[in-house]
LOPA-376142 format. One record per residue: residue number from 0; residue in one letter; x, y, z of N, C-alpha, C, O, CB in turn. Coordinates in steps of 0.001 Angstrom, whole numbers, always signed. Glycine has a CB too. Layout:
residues N
{pt NUM 'a' {X Y Z} {X Y Z} {X Y Z} {X Y Z} {X Y Z}};
...
This chain:
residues 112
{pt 0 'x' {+4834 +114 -37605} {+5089 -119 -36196} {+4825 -1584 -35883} {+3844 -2131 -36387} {+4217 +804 -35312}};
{pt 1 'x' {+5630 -2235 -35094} {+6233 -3525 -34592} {+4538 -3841 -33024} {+3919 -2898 -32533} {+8578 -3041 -33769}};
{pt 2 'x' {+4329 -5060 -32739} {+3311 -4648 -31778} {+4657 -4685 -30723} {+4028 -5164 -29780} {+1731 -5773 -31501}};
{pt 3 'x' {+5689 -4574 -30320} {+6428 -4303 -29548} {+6367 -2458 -29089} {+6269 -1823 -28038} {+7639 -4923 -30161}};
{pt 4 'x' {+6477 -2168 -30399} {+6276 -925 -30312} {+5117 -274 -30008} {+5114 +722 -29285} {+6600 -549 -31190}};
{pt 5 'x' {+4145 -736 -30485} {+2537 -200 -30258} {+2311 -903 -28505} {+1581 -413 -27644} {+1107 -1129 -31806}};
{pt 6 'x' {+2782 -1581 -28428} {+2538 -1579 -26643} {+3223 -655 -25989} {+2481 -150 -25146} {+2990 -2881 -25851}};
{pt 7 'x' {+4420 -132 -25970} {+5172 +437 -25680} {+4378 +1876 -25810} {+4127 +2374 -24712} {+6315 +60 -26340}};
{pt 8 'x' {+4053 +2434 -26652} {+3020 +3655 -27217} {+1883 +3782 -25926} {+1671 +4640 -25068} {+2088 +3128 -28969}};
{pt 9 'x' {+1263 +2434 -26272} {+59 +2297 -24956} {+329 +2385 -23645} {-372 +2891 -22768} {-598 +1044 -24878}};
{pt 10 'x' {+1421 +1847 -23547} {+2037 +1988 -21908} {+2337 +3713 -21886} {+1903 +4560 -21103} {+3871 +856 -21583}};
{pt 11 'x' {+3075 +3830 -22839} {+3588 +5547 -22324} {+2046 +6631 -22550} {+2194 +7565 -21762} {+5263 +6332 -23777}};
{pt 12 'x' {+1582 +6689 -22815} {+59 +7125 -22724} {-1036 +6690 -21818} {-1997 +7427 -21596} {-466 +6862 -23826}};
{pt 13 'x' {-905 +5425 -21252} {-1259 +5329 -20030} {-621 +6338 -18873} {-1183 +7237 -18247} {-1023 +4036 -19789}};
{pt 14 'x' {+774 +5865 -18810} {+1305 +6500 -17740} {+1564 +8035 -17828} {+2043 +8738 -16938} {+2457 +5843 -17465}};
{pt 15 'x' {+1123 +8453 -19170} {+1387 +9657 -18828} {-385 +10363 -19020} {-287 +11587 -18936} {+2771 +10283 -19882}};
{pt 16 'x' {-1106 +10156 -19127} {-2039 +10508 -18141} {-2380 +9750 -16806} {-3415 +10378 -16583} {-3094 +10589 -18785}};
{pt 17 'x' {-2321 +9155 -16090} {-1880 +9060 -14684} {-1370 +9750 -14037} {-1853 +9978 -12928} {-1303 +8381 -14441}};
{pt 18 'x' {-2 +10471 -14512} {+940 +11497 -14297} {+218 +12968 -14458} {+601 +13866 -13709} {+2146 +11286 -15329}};
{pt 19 'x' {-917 +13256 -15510} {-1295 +14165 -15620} {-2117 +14939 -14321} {-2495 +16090 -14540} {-1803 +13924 -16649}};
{pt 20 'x' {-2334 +14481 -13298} {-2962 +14634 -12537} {-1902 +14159 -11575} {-1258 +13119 -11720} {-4189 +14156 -12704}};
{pt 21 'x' {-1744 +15257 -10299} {-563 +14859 -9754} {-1285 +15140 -7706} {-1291 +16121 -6963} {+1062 +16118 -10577}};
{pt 22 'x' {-1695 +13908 -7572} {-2427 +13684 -6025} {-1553 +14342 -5077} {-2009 +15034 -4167} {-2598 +12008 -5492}};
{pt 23 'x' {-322 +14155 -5253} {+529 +14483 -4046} {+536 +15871 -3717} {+701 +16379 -2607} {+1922 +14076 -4225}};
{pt 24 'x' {+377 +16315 -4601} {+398 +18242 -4330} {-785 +18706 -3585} {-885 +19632 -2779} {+287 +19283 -5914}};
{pt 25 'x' {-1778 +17759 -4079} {-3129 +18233 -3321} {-3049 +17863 -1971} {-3440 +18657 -1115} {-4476 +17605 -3890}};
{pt 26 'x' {-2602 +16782 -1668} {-2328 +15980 -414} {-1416 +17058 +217} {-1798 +17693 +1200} {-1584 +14376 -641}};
{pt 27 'x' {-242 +17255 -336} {+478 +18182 +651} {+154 +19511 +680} {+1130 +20233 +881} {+1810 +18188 +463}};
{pt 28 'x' {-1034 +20149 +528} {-2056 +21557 +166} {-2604 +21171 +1426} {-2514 +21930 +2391} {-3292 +21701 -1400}};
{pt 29 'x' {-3179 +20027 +1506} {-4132 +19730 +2922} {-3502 +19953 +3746} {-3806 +20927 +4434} {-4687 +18465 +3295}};
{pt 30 'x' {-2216 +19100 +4116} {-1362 +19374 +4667} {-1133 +20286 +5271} {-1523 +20341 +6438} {-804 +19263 +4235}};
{pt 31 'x' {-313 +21487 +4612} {+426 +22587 +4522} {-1056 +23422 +5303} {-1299 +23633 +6491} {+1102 +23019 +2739}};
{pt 32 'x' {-1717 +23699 +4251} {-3350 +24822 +5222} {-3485 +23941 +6779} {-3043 +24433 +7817} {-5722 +24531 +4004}};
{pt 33 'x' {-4146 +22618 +6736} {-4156 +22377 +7886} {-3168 +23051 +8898} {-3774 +23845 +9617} {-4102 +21207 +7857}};
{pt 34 'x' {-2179 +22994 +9097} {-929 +22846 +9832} {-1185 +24211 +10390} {-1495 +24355 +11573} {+553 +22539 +8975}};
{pt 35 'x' {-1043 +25370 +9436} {-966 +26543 +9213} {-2400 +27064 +10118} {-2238 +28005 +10895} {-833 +26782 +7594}};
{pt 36 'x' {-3600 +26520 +10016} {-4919 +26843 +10453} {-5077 +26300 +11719} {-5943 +26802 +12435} {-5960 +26386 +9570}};
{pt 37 'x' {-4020 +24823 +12391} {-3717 +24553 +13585} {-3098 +25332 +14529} {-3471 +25488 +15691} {-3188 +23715 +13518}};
{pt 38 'x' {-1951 +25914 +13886} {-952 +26526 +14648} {-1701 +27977 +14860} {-1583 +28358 +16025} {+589 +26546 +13853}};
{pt 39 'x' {-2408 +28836 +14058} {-3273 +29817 +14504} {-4269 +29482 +15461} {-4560 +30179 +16433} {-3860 +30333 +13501}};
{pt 40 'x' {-4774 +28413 +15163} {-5736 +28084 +16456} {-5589 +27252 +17980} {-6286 +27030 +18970} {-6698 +27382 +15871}};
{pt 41 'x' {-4426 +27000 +17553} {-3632 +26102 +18490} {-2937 +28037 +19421} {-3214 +28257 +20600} {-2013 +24597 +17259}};
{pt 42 'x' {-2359 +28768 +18821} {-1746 +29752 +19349} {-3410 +30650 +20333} {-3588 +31006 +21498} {-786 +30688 +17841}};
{pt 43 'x' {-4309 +30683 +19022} {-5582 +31784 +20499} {-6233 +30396 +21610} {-6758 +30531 +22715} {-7862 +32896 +19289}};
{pt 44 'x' {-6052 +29521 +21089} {-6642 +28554 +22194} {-5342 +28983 +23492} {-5304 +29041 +24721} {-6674 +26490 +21535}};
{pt 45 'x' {-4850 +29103 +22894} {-3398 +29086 +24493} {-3712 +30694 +25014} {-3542 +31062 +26176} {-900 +28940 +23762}};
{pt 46 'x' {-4007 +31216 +24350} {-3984 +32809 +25108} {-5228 +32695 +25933} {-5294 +33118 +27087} {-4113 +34336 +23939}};
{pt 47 'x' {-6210 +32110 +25302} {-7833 +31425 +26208} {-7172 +31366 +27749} {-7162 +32002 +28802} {-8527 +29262 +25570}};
{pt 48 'x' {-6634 +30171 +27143} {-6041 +28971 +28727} {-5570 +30507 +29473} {-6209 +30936 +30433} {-4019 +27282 +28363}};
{pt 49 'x' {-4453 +31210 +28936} {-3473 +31750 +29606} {-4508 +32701 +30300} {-4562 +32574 +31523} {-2204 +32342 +28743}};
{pt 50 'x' {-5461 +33770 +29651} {-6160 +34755 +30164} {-7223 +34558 +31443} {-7506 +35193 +32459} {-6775 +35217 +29073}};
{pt 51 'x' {-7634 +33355 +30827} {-9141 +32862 +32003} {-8721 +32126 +33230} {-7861 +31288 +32958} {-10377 +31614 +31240}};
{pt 52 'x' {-9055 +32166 +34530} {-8809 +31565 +35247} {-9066 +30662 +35607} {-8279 +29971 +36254} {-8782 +31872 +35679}};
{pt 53 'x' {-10503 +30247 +35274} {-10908 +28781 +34850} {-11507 +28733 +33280} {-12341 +29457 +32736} {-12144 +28198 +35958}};
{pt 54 'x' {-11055 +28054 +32980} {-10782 +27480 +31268} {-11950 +27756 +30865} {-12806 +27734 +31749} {-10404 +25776 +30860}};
{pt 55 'x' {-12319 +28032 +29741} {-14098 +28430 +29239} {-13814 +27403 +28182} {-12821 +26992 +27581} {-14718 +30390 +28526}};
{pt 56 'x' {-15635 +27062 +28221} {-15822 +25685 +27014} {-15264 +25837 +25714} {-14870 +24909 +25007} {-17380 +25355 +26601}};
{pt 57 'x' {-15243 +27390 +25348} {-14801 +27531 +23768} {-13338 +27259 +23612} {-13012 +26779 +22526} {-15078 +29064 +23145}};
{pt 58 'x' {-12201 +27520 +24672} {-10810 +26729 +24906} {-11000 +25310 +24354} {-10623 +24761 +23318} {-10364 +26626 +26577}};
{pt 59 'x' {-11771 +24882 +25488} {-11600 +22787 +24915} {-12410 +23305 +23858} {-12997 +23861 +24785} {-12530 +20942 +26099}};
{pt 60 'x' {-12917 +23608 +23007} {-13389 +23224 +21605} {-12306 +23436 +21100} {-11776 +22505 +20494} {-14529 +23915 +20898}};
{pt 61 'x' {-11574 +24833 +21193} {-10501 +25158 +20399} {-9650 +23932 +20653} {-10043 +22911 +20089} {-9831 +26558 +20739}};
{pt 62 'x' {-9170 +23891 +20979} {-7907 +22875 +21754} {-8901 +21797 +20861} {-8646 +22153 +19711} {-7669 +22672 +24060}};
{pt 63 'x' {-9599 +21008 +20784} {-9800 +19505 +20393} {-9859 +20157 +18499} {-9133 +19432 +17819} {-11691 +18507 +21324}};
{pt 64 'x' {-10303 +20895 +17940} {-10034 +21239 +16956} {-8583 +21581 +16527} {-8257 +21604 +15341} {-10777 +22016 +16865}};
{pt 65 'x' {-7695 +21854 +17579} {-6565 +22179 +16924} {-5824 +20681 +16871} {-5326 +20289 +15815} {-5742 +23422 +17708}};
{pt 66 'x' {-5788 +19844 +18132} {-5304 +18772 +17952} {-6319 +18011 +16350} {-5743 +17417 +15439} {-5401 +18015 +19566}};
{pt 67 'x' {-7351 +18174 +16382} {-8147 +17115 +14844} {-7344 +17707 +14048} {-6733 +16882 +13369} {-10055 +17282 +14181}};
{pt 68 'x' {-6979 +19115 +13750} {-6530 +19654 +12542} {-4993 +19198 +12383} {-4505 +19009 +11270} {-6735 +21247 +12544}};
{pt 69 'x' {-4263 +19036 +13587} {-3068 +18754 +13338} {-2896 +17270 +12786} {-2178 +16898 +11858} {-2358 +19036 +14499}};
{pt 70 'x' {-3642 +16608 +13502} {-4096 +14639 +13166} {-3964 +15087 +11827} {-2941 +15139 +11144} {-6049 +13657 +13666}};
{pt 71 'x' {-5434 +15487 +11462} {-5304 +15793 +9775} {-4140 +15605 +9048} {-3691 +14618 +8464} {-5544 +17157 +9432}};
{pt 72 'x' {-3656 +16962 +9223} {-2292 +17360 +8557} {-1176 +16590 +8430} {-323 +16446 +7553} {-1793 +18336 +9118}};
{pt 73 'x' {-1485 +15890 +10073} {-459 +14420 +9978} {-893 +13227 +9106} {-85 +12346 +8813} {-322 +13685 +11481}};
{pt 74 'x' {-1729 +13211 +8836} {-2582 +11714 +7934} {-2443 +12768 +6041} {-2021 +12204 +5031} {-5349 +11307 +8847}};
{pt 75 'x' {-2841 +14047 +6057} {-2546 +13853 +4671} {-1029 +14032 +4208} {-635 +13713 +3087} {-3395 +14792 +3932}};
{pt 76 'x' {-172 +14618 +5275} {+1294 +14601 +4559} {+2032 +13183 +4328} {+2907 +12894 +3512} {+2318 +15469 +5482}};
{pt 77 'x' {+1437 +12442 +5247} {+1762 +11068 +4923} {+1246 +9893 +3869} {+1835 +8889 +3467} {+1604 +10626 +5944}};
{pt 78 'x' {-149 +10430 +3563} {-591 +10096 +2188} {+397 +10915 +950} {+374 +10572 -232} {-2272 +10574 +2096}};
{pt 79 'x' {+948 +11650 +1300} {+1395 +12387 +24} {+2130 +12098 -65} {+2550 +11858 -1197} {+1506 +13486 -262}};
{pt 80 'x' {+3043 +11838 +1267} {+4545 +11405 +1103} {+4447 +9478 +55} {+5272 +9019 -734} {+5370 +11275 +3286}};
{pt 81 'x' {+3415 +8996 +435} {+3272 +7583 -511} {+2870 +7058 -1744} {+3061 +6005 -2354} {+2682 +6944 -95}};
{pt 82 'x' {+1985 +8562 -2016} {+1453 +8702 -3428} {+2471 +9767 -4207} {+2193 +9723 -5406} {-213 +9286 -3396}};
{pt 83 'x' {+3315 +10500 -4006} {+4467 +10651 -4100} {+5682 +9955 -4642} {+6345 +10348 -5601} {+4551 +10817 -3286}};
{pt 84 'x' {+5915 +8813 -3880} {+6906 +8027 -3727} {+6505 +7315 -5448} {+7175 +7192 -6474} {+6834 +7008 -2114}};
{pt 85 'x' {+5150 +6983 -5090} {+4318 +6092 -6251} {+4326 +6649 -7730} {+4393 +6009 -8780} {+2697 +6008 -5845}};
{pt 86 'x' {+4208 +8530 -7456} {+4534 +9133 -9159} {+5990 +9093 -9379} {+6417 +9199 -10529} {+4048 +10901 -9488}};
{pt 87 'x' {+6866 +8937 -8288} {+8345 +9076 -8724} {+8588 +7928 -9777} {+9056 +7964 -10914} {+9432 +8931 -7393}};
{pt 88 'x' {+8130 +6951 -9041} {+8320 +5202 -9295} {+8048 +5498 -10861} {+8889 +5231 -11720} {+6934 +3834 -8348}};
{pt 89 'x' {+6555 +6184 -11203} {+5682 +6058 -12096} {+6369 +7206 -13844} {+6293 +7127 -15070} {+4089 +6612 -11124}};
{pt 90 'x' {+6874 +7974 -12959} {+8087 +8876 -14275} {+8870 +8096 -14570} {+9136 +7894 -15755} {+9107 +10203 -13900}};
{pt 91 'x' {+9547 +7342 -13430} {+10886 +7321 -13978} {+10562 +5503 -14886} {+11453 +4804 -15369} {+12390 +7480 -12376}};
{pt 92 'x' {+9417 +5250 -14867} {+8990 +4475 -16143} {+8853 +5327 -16980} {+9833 +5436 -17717} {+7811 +3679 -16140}};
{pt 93 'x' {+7950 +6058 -17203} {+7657 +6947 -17995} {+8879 +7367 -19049} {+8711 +7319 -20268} {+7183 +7968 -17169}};
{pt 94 'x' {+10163 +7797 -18410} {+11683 +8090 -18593} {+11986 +7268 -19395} {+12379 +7569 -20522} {+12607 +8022 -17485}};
{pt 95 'x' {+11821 +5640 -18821} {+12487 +4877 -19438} {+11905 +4400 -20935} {+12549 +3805 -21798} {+12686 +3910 -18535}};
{pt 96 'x' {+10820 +4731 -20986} {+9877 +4432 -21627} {+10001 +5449 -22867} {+9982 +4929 -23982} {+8678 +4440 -20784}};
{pt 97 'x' {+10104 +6603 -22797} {+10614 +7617 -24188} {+11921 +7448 -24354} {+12298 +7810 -25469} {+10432 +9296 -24066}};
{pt 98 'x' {+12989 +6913 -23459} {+14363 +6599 -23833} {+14477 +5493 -24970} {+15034 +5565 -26065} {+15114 +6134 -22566}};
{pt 99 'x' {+13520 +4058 -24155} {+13267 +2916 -25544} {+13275 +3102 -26398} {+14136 +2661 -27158} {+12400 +2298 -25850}};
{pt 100 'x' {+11542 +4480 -27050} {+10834 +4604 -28081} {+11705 +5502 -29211} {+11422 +5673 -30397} {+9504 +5177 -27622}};
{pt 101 'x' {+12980 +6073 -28372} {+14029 +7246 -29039} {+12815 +8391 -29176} {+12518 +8859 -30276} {+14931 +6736 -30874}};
{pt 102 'x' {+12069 +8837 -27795} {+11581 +10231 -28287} {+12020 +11144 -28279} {+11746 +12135 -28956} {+10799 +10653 -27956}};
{pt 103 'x' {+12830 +10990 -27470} {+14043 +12585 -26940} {+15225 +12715 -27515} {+15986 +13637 -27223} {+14667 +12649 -25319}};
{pt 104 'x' {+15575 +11563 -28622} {+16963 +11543 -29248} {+16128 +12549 -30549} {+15063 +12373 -31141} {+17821 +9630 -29703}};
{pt 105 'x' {+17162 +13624 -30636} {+16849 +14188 -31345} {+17753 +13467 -33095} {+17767 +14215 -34074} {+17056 +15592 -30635}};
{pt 106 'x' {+18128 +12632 -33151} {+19032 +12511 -34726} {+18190 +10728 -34871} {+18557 +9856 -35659} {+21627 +12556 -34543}};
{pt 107 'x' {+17102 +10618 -33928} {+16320 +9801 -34403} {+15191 +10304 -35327} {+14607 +9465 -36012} {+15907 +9173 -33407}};
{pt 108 'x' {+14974 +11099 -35374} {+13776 +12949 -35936} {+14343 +12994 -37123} {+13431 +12964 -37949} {+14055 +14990 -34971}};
{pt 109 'x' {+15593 +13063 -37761} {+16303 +13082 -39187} {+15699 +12235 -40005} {+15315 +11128 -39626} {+17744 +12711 -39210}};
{pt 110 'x' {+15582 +12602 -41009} {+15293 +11533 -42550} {+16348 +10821 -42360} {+17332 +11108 -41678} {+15316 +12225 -44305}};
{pt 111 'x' {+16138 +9863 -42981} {+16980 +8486 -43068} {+17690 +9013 -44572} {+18495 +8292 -45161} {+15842 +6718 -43132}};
């Protein structure tokens, strides 16, 4: 092996543990539950409002928890959407990178 090649080795083993661990899914998990745990609490906070005739304190708790949870949900889908963007970037080196090395050509694998 060429050190052209042995860098090339190091790079694709870098990047593919980097890749092994994939942030964005977790990010959009936060996401996704948040949203889901807003909109349930966002829905009995409104039946609160709707039932009582003057608003009871556990409403505004609900209500300021449902708006934090939705914030949330808005701040991690948008982390995900960028760390995301960042593993796409980060494969499609990766891609280019076993295309160079001929890992996926299979009639590079033949005896000479």
């Amino acid at each position: 092996m060429n050190a052209e090649t042995q860098n090339l080795h190091e790079q694709l083993e870098r990047l593919q543990e980097a890749l092994s661990t994939r942030q964005s899914t977790l990010l959009f998990a936060h996401a996704g539950i948040s949203f889901i745990v807003s909109v349930i609490l966002g829905c009995a906070t409104a039946k609160l409002f709707w039932d009582s005739a003057r608003a009871p304190y556990v409403a505004w708790l609900g209500l300021a928890a449902t708006v934090g949870l939705g914030l949330y949900g808005l701040v991690r889908y948008r982390q995900g959407r960028t760390v995301l963007a960042d593993e796409l970037v980060r494969f499609e080196t990766l891609l280019e990178l076993r295309r160079r090395l001929r890992l996926d050509d299979p009639t590079a694998l033949l005896p000479q």
